[in-house]
N, C-alpha and C positions, 0 to 999 in steps of 0.2 A: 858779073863783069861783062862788059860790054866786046869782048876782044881786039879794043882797037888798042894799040901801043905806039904812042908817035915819042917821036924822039927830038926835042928842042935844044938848041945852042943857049948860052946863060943870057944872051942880049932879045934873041925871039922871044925866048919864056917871059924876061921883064914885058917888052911890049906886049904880048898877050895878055901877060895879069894887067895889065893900066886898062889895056882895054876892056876887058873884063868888068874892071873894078869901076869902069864911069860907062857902061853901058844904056844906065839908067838917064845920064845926061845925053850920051849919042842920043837916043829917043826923041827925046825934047829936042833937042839941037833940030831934029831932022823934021821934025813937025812945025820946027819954027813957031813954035809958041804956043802953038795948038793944039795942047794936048799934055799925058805926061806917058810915062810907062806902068801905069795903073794895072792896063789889061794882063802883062806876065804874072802880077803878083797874085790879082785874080785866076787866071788859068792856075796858077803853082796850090794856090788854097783848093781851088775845085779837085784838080787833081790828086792832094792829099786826101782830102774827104771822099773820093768816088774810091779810090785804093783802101780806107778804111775803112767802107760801109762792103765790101768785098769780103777783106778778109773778117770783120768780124760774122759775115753768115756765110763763111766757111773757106773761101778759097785760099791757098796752100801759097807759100814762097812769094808774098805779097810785101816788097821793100820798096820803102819811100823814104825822103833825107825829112828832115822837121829837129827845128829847134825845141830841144828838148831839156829839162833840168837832167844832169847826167855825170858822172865822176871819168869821165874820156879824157877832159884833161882837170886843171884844176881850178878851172872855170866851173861856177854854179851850175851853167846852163849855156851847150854847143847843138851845134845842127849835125849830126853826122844820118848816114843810111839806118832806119830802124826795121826789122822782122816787124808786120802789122800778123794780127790772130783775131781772134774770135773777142779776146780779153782787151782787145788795143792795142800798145808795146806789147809785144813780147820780149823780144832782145835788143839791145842798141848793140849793130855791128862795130860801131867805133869808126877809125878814122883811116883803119890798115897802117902801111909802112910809108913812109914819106921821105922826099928826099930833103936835103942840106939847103934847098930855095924853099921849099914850104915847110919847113923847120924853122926859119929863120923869119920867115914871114908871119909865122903863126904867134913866136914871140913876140914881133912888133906888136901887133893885133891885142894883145891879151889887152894893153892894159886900155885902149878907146872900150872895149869890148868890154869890162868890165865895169867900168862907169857906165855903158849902155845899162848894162845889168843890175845894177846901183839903182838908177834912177827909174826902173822896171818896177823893182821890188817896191820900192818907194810909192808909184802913185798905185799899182796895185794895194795894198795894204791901205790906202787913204781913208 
């Protein structure tokens, strides 16, 4: 845990997650064409890879999020925080306690999210 705890009104929170959720277009928007948000997704792979070649030669309390096959909810396959070890997974911490905004969001989500998943398994298997 990070110790930060901020505390949002139900109209800030919406605007946050939109913003949030179209980050990837802010980018582009701001590069005006030139470009995409490539380099986050790159930093986020490196940085899982650098966290799991750590703890698998040795080092202790190494968590990183990664979309993972997992029974967290009852989605196939969620991203939540994982214990990294020596073995790769060790634990998937799950998703902790959530409020009544991201309980309700989480539902909407499942069902894009699970035709993502659909059509995952799909060209994987080809």
């Amino acid at each position: 845990s990070s110790g930060i705890n901020a505390e949002y009104g139900d109209e800030e929170r919406a605007a946050l997650t939109v913003r949030i959720q179209n980050a990837g277009t802010e980018v582009v928007e701001a590069k005006a064409g030139g470009g995409s948000a490539t380099l986050s997704m790159a930093y986020a792979g490196a940085r899982f890879a650098f966290a799991l070649l750590q703890a698998m030669n040795g080092a202790k309390n190494v968590v990183e999020c990664s979309y993972v096959e997992s029974d967290v909810t009852d989605l196939q396959f969620f991203s939540t925080p994982l214990l990294l070890g020596p073995n790769g997974v060790e634990q998937n911490l799950g998703m902790g306690t959530l409020i009544d905004f991201e309980l309700d969001a989480l539902e909407k989500l499942k069902p894009e999210l699970a035709g993502s998943i659909d059509k995952g398994i799909k060209f994987a298997n080809l």
